[in-house]
C-alpha positions as CSV (number, residue, x, y, z in Angstrom):
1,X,-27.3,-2.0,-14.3
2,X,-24.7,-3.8,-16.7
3,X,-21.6,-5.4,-15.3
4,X,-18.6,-4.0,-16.1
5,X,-15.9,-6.6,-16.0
6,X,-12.1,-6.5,-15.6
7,X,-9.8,-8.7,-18.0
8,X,-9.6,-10.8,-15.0
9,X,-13.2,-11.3,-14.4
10,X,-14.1,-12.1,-17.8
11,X,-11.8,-14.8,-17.8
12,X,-13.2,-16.4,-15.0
13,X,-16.5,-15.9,-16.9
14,X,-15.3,-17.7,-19.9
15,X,-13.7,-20.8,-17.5
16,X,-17.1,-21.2,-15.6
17,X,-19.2,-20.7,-18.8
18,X,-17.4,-23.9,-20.3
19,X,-18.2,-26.2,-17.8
20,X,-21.5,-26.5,-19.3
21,X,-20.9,-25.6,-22.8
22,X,-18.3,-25.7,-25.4
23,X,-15.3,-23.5,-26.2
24,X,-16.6,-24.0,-30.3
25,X,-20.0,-23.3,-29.4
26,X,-18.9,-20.1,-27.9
27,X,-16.9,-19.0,-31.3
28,X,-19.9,-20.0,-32.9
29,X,-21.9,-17.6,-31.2
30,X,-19.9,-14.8,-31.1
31,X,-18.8,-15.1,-34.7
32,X,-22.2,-14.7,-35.3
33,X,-23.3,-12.0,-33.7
34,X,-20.5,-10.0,-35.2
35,X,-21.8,-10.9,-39.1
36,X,-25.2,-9.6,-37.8
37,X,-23.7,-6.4,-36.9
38,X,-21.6,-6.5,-40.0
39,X,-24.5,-7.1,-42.2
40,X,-26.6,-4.1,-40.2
41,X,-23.6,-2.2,-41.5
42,X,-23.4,-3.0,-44.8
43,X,-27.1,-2.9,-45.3
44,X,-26.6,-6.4,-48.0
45,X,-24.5,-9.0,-48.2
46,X,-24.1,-9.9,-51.9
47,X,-20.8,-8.5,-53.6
48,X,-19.9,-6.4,-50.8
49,X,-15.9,-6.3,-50.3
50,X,-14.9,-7.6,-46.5
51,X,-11.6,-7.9,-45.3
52,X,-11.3,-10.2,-41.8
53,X,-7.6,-8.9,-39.8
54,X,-7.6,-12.4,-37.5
55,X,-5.4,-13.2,-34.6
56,X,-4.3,-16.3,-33.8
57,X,-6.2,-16.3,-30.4
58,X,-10.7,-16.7,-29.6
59,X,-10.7,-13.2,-31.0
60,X,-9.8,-14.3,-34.1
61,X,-11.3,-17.5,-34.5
62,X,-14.8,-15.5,-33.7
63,X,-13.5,-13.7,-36.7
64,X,-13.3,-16.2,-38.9
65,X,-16.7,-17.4,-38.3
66,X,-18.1,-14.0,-39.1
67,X,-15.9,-14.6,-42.6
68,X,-18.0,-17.8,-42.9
69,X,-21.5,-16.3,-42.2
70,X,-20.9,-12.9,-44.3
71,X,-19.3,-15.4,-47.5
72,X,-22.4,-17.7,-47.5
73,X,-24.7,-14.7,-48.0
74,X,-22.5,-14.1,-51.1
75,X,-20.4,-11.5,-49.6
76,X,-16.6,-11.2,-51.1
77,X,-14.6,-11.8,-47.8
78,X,-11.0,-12.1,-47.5
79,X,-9.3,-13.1,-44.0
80,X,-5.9,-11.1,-43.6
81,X,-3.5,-13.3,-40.8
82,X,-2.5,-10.5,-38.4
83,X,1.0,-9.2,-38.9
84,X,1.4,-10.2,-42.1
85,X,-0.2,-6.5,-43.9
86,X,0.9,-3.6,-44.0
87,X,-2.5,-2.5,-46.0
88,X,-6.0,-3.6,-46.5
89,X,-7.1,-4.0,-49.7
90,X,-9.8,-1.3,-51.1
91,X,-13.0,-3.2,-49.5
92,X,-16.5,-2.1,-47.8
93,X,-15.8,-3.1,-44.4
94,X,-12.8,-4.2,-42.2
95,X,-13.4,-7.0,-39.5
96,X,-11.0,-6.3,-36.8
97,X,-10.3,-9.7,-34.7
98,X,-6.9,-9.4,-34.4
99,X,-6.4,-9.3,-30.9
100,X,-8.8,-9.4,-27.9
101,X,-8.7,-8.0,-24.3
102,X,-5.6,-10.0,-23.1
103,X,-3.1,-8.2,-25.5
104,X,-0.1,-6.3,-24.3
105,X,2.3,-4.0,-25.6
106,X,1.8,-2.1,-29.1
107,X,-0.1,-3.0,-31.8
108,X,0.3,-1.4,-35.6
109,X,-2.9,-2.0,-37.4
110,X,-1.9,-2.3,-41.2
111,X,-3.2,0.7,-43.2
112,X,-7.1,1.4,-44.7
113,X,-8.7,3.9,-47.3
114,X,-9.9,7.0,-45.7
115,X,-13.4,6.4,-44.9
116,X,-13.1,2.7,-44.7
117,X,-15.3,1.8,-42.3
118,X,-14.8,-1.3,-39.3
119,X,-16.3,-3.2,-37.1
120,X,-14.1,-4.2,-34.0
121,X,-14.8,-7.9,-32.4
122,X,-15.0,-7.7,-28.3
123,X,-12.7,-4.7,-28.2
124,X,-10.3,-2.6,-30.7
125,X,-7.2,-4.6,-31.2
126,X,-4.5,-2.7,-29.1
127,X,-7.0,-1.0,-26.5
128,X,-6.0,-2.3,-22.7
129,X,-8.9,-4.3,-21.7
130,X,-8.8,-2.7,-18.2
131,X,-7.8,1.0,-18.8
132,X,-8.2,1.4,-22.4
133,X,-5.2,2.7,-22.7
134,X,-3.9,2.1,-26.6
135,X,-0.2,0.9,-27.4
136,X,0.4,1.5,-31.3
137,X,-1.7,2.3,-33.9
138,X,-5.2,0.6,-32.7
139,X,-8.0,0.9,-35.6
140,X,-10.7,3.4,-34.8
141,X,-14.0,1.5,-35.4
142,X,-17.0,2.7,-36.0
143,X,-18.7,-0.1,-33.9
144,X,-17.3,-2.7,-31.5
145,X,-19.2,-5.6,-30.9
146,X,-18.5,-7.0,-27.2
147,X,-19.3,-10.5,-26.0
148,X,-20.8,-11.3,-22.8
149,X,-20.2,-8.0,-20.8
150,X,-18.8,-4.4,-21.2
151,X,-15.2,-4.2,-20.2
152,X,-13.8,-1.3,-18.8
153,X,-11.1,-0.4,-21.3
154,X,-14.5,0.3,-23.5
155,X,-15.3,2.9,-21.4
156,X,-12.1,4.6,-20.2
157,X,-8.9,6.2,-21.7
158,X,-8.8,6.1,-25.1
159,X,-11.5,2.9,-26.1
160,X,-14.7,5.4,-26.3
161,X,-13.4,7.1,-29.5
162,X,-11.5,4.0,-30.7
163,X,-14.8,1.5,-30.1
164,X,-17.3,3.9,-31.5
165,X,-20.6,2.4,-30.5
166,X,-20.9,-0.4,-28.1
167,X,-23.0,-3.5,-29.2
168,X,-23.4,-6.1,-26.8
169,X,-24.3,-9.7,-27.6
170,X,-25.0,-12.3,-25.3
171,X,-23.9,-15.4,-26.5
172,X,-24.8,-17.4,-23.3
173,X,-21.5,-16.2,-20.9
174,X,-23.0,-15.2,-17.4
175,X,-20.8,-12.2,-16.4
176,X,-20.6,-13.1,-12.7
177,X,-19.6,-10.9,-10.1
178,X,-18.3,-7.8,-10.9
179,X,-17.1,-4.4,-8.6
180,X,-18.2,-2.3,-11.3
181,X,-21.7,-1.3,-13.0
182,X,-23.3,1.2,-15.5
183,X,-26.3,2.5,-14.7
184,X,-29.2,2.2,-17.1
185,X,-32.7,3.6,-17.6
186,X,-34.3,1.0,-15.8
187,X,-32.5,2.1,-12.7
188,X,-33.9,5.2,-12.6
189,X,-37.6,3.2,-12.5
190,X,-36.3,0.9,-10.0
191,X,-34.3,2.7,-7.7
192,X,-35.7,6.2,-7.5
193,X,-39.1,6.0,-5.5
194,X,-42.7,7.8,-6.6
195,X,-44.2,10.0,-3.9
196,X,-46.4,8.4,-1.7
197,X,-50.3,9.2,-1.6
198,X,-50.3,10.5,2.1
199,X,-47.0,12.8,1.5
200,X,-45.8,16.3,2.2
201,X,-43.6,19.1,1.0
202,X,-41.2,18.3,4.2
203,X,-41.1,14.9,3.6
204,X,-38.1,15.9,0.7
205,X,-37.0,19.0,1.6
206,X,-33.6,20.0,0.8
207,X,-31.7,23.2,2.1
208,X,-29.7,24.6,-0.9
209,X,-26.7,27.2,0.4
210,X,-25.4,28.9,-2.9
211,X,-24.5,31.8,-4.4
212,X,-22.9,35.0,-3.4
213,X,-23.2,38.5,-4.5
214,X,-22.2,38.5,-8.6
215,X,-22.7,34.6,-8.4
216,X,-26.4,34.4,-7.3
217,X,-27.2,32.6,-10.9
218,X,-25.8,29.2,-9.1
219,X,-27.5,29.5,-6.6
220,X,-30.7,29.7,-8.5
221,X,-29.8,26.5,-10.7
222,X,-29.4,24.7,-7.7
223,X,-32.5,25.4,-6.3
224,X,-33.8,24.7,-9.6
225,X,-32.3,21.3,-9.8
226,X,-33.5,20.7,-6.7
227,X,-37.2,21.1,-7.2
228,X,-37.3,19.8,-10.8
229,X,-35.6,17.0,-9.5
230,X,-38.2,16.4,-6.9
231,X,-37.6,18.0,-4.2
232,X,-40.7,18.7,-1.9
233,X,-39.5,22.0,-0.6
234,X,-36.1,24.4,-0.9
235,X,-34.8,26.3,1.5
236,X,-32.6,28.4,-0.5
237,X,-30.0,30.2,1.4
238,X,-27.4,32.4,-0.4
239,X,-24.9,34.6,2.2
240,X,-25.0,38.5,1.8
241,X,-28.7,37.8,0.2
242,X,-30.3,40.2,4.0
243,X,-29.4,43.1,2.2
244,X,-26.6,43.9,4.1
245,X,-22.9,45.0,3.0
246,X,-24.8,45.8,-0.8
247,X,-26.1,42.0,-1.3
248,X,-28.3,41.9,-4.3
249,X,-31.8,40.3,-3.9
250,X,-31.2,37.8,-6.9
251,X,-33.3,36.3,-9.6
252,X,-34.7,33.3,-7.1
253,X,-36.9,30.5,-8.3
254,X,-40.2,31.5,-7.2
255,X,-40.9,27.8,-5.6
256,X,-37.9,28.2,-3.5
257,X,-38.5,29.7,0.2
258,X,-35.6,32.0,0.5
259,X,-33.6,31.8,4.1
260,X,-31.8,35.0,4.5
261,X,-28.3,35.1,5.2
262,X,-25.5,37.7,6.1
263,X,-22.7,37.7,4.1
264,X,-20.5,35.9,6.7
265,X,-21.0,33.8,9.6
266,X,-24.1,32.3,8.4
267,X,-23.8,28.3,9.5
268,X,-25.8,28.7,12.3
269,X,-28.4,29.6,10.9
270,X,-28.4,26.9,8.2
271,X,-28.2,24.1,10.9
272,X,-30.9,25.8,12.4
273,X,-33.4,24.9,9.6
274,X,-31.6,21.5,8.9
275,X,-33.9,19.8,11.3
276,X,-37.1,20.1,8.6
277,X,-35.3,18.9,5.9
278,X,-33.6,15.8,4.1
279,X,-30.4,16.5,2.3
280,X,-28.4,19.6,1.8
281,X,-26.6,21.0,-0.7
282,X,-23.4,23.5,-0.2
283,X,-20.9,25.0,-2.6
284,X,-21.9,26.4,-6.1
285,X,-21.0,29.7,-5.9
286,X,-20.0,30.4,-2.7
287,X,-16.8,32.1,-3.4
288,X,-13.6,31.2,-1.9
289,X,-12.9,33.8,1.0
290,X,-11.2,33.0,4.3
291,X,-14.5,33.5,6.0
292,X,-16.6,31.1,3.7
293,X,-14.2,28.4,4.2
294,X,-14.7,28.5,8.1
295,X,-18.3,28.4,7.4
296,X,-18.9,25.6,5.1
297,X,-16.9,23.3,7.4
298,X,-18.6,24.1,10.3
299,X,-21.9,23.9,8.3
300,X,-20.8,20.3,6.6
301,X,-19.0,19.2,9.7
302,X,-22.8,19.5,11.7
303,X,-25.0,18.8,9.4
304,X,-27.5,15.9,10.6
305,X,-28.3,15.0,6.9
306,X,-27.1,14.0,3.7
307,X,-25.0,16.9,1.9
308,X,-23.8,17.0,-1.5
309,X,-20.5,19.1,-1.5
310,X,-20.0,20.9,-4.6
311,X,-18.0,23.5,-6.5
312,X,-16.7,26.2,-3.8
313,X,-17.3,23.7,-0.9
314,X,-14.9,21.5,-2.4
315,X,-12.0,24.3,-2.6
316,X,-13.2,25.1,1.3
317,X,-12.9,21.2,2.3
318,X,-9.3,21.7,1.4
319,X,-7.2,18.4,0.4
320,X,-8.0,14.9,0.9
321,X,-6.9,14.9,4.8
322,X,-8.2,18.0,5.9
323,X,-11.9,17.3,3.9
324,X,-11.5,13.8,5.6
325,X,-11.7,15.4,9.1
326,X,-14.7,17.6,8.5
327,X,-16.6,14.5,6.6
328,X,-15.9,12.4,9.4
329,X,-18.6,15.0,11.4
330,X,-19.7,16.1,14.7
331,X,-21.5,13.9,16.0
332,X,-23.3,13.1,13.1
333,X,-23.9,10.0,11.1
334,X,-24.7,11.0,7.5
335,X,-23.5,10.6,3.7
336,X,-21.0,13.8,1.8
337,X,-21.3,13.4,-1.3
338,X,-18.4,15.6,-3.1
339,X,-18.9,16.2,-6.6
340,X,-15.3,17.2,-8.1
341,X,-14.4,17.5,-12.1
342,X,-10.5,16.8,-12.8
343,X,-9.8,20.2,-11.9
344,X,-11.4,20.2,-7.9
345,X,-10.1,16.5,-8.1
346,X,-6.9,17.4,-8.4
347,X,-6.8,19.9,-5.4
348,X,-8.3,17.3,-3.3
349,X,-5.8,14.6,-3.9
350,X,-2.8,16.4,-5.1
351,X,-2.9,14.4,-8.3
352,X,-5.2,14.4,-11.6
353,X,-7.1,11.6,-11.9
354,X,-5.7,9.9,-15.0
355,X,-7.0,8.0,-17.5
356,X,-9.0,5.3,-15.1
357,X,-11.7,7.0,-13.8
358,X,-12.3,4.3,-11.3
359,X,-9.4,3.8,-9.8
360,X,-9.6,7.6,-9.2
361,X,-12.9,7.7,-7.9
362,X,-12.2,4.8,-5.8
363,X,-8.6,5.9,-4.3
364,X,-10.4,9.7,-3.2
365,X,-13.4,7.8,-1.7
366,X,-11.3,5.6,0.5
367,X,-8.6,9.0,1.6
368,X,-11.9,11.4,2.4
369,X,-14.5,9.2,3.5
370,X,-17.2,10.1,0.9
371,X,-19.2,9.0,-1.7
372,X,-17.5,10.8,-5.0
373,X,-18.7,11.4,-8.2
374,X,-16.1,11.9,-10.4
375,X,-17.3,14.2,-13.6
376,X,-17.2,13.3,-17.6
377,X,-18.1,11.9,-20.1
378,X,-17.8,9.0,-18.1
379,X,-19.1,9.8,-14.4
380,X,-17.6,7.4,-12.0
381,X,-19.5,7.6,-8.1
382,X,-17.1,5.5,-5.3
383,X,-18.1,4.2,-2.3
384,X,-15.6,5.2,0.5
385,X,-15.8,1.4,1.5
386,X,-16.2,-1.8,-0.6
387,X,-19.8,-2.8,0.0
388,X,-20.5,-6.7,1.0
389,X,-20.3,-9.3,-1.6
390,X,-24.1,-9.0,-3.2
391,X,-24.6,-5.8,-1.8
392,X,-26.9,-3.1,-2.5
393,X,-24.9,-1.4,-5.2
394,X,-21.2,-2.1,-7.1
395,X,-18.3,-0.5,-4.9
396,X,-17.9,1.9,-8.0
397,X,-21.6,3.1,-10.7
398,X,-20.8,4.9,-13.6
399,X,-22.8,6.7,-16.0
400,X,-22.1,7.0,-19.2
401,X,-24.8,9.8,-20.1
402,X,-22.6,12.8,-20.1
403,X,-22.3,14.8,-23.7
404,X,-20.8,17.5,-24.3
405,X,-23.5,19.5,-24.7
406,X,-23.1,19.5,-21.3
407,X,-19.9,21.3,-21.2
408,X,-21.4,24.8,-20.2
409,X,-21.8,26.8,-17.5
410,X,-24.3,25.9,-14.5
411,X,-24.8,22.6,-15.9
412,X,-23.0,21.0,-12.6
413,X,-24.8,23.7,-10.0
414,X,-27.7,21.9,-11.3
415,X,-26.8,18.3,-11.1
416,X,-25.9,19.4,-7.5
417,X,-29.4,20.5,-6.6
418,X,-30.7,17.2,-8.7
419,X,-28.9,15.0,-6.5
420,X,-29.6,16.8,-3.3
421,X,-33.3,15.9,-4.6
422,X,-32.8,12.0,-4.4
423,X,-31.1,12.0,-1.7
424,X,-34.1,13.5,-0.1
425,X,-36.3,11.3,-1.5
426,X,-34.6,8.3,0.1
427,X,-32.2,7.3,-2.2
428,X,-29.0,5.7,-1.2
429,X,-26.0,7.9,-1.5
430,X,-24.1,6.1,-4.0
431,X,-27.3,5.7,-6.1
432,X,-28.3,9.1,-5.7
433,X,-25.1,10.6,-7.1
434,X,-24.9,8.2,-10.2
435,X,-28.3,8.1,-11.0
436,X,-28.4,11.9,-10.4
437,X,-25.6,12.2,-13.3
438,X,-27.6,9.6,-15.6
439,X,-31.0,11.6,-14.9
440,X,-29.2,14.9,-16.2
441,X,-27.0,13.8,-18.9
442,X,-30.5,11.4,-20.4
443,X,-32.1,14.6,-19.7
444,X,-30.1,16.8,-22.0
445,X,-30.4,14.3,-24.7
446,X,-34.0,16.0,-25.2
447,X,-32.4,19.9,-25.2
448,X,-30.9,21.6,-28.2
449,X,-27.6,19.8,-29.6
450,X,-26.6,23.6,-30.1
451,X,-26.8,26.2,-27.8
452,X,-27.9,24.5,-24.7
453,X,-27.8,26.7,-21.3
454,X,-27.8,25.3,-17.8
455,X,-31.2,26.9,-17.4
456,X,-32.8,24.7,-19.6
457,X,-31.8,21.1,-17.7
458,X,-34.1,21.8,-14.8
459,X,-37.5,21.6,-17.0
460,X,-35.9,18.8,-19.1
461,X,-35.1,16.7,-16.1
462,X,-38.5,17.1,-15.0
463,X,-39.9,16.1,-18.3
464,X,-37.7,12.9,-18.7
465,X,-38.6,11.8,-15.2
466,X,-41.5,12.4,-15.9
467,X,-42.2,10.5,-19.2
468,X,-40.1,7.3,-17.2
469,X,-42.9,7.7,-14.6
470,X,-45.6,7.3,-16.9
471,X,-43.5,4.3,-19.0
472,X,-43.4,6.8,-22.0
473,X,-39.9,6.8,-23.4
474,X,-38.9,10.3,-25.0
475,X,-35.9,11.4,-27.5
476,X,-33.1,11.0,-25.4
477,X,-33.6,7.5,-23.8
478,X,-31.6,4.9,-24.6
479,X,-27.9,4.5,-25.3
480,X,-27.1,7.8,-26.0
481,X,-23.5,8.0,-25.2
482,X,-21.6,5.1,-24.5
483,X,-23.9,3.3,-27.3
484,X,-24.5,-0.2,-26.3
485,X,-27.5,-2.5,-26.8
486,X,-28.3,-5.8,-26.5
487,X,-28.1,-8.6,-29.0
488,X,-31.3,-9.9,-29.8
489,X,-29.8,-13.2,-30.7
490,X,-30.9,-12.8,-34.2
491,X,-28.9,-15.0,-36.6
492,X,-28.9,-15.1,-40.2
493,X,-30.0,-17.6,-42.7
494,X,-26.7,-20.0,-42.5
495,X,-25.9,-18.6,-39.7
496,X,-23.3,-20.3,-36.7
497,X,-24.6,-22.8,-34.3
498,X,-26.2,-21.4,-31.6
């Protein structure tokens, strides 16, 4: 997991980080990992045009180091003080250090050719270091090359498209505590346990309750989810599916053991079963009718065991205060997880969510009393309260793995039933929700980048869990959508003091 840090937090990172190192050393460091990057980019140093936009700040002194790296390898680099262009000069690459994560207020980059390309130095000059929010006319980079930790005006508002991809270099800050993280792939091997030799099919079962007549497609993604995701046995129970009142029999996954159900009053039931398995999943598909309503929140408002609220439960929870109620429970002590994109957001807390995804997440958690995963591109999962200091997991996880590929139908009903599976297998609520989105989105990395269907993400989750499993990374691993990577710490010949 990478730290996400506020403006604030990297700050005090820089202040402890020079109490055994230098402020020049620093500058050093980071002006070179930025002429790496730059000379990745330009594939050769010799003759190529550079242009350097420097502040007057650390941003741009990291700048002007790059300048002195990229001239000694016989590039033709020209530093522009910023505020003083209105246009760059015809060159191969623009160097943008004008202004770091502390500016405020607007910010007119001077004009480029079309097509020139840049490289941005900690974060886009203009972008908000905490929302990303962009005042001006930012330049949209191709790459950004962050120091230390990501910040989280990289990943929020408008920094994904004006940062382009992510490079991190570690140039000796430690980024200290921080209340955000970003899941990686090596959470998914640490966090989400193998099965045990001496195991069973009931040891992570999940009850799936789906569908409807007309809608029973969701619930068979679901189910699918579920088992693909790991899941030892479904119980998959979709009202109206006993044949009464003209209830279709549905295409049902043949692994999932289907609990018949009448079209209403069909809680009882469910919690009848709960007592065999270890999570449950509730909404996609449903439908919205007066009846339905009563009996999700009877069925979430009893259920012994973890439940993952999606889709039509969501709309049945009602808003914030009335969901709160039923997730407080019965008598029961378990984890809701609700699952809302801006839309179901919206009708839970009577607001969008806004450009800061975490400060969304994190304001529904605390009104309902739930774990929520907020959907995207950027998949923010709140805690409803602020773990301890050096807890088990950041009071907010996000995962950047979303695509838009991903933007089709069923793609969520499965992610429901995916996350239904961890949290059967043991996982932590908080983790299973954002390592559930990073497992799926990582997972359709390997499908089509055309064409993609929901019904495809259960075998591909499957396969990439699989190839994690056995240490064998496929297509698809890595930093697919947010982009970042590590800085070796490679320097070149000449390069700044390390």
């Amino acid at each position: 997991m990478l730290p996400v840090l506020t403006v604030e937090e990297m700050r005090a990172a820089d202040e402890a980080a020079l109490r055994t190192t230098t402020h020049e050393a620093l500058v050093a460091r980071a002006g070179t990992a930025v002429a790496v990057e730059a000379l990745e980019m330009l594939g050769a140093a010799y003759g190529r045009r550079v242009v350097v936009v420097a502040g007057k700040g650390s941003n741009g002194a990291d700048g002007r180091v790059a300048a002195g790296v990229l001239a000694r390898r016989g590039a033709r680099v020209r530093v522009v003080e910023a505020g003083t262009a209105e246009r760059i000069p015809s060159c191969d690459l623009v160097i943008d250090a004008a202004y770091g994560t502390g500016f405020r207020g607007e910010y007119r980059a001077p004009a480029t050719d079309p097509g020139t390309r840049v490289l941005a130095v900690d974060i886009p000059s203009g972008v908000d270091g905490d929302t990303g929010s962009a005042g001006g006319r930012p330049m949209e980079a191709e790459r950004t090359v962050t120091l230390a930790a990501l910040k989280r005006g990289l990943l929020m508002g408008d920094g994904p498209a004006l940062a382009g991809r992510l490079v991190l270099a570690d140039i000796g800050i430690a980024p200290g505590p921080s209340a955000v993280g970003l899941v990686e792939d090596g959470d998914v091997d640490e966090r989400i346990p193998g099965r045990p030799a001496p195991t069973h099919k009931w040891a992570s079962a999940v009850a799936v309750v789906a569908g409807s007549p007309g809608m029973e497609g969701a619930a068979a993604l679901s189910a699918a989810g579920a088992s693909h995701g790991g899941a030892g046995m479904v119980r998959l129970g979709v009202p109206g599916s006993d044949g009464e009142r003209g209830g279709a029999p549905g295409p049902w996954p043949l692994e999932a053991v289907r609990l018949p159900l009448p079209l209403e009053g069909w809680a009882d039931a469910v919690l009848e079963v709960l007592g065999r398995c270890r999570a449950l999943v509730v909404g996609p598909g449903l439908g919205r009718s007066p009846s339905t309503r009563d009996e999700v929140r009877r069925l979430v408002a009893r259920a012994p065991v973890p439940v993952v609220a999606d889709a039509d439960a969501l709309v049945a929870l009602g808003d914030a205060g009335a969901a709160r109620e039923v997730i407080a429970g019965e008598g029961v002590d378990r984890p809701v997880v609700l699952t809302p994109h801006d839309g179901e957001y919206a009708r839970l807390a009577g607001e969008p969510p806004g450009k800061d995804r975490v400060t969304a997440a994190r304001r529904l958690a605390e009104r309902t009393g739930a774990v929520v995963l907020l959907k995207g591109s950027l998949t923010a999962v709140a805690s409803p309260a602020p773990p301890p200091p050096g807890g088990p997991w950041p009071e907010v996880l996000l995962s950047g793995a979303g695509a838009s590929r991903l933007a089709t139908a069923g793609t969520g009903d499965v992610l429901s039933g995916v996350i239904g599976a961890l949290l059967a297998r043991g996982v932590p609520a908080p983790w299973s929700a954002a390592l559930g989105a990073h497992v799926h989105g990582r997972a359709a990395g390997n499908g089509p980048a055309e064409g993609l269907v929901a019904g495809d993400l259960p075998l591909l989750v499957a396969d990439w869990l699989s190839a994690r499993r056995a240490g064998r990374p496929r297509a698809g691993d890595g930093p697919v959508a947010v982009g970042w990577q590590r800085w070796p710490g490679r320097r070149p010949e000449g390069g700044g003091d390390g």
